[in-house]
C-alpha positions as a printed Julia matrix, in Angstrom:
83×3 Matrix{Float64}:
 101.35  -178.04  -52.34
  99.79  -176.97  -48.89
  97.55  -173.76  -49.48
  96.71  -171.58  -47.11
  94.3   -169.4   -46.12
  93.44  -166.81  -44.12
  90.06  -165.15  -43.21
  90.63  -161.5   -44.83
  91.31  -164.2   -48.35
  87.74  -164.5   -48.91
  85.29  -161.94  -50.07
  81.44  -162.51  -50.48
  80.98  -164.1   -53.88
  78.74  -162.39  -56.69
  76.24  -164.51  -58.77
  78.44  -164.1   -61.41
  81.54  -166.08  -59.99
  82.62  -169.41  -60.77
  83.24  -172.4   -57.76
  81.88  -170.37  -54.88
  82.38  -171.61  -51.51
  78.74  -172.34  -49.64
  79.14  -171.79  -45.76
  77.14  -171.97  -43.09
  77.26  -169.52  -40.58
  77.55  -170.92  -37.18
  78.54  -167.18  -35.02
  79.05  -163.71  -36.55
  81.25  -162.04  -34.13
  81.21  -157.8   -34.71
  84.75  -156.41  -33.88
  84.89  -152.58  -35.13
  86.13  -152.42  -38.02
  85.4   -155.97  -38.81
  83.18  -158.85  -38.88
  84.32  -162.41  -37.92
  81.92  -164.95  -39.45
  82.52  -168.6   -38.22
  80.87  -171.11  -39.83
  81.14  -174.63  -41.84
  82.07  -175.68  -45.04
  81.18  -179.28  -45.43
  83.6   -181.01  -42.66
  86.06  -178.25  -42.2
  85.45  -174.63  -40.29
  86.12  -171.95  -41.83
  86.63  -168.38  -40.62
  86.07  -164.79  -42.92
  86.54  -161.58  -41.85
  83.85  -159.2   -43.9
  82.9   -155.54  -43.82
  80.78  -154.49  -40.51
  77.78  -153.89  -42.44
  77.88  -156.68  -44.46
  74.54  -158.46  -43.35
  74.72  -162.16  -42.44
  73.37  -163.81  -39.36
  74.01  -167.4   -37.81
  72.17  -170.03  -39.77
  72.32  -168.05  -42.91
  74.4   -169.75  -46.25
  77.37  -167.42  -47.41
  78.85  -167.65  -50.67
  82.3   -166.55  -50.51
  85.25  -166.53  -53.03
  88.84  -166.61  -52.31
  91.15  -163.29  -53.65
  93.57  -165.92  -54.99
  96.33  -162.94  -54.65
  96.38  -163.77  -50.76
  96.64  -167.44  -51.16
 100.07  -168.55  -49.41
 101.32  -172.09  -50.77
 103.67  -174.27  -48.77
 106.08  -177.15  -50.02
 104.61  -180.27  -48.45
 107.93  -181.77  -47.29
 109.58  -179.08  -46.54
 106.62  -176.76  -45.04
 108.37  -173.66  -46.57
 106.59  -170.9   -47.93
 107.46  -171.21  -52.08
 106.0   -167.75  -52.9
């Protein structure tokens, strides 16, 4: 399976959750409504869109967790959506 992701997927993570994912912020972009936070996660980027007043400035570690209802899987072969 190919799983993907996209940036409104992943929430901030509480203590409390299991296998968080540790980012760090490289730009926090305010858009209105939104936040774009750009950042790494060991080799890869990684984008999440957060709340406006959620607090987080470049530099900073996030922990983030994914809402696993938003994941989208793909057949590797194929590269169809099996949802």
């Amino acid at each position: 399976m190919i799983v993907g992701l996209r940036s409104e997927a992943l929430r901030p993570a509480a203590p409390s959750d299991e296998l968080p994912i540790d980012m760090k912020v490289g730009v926090v972009e305010v858009m209105g409504s939104d936040q774009y936070i750009y950042g790494q996660v060991g080799d890869e980027s990684l984008t999440a869109r957060l709340a406006p007043h959620f607090n987080v400035a470049p530099g900073d570690r996030l922990r983030l967790r994914v809402d696993t209802d938003q994941l989208h899987l793909f057949d590797p072969e194929t590269e169809l959506d099996v949802n």
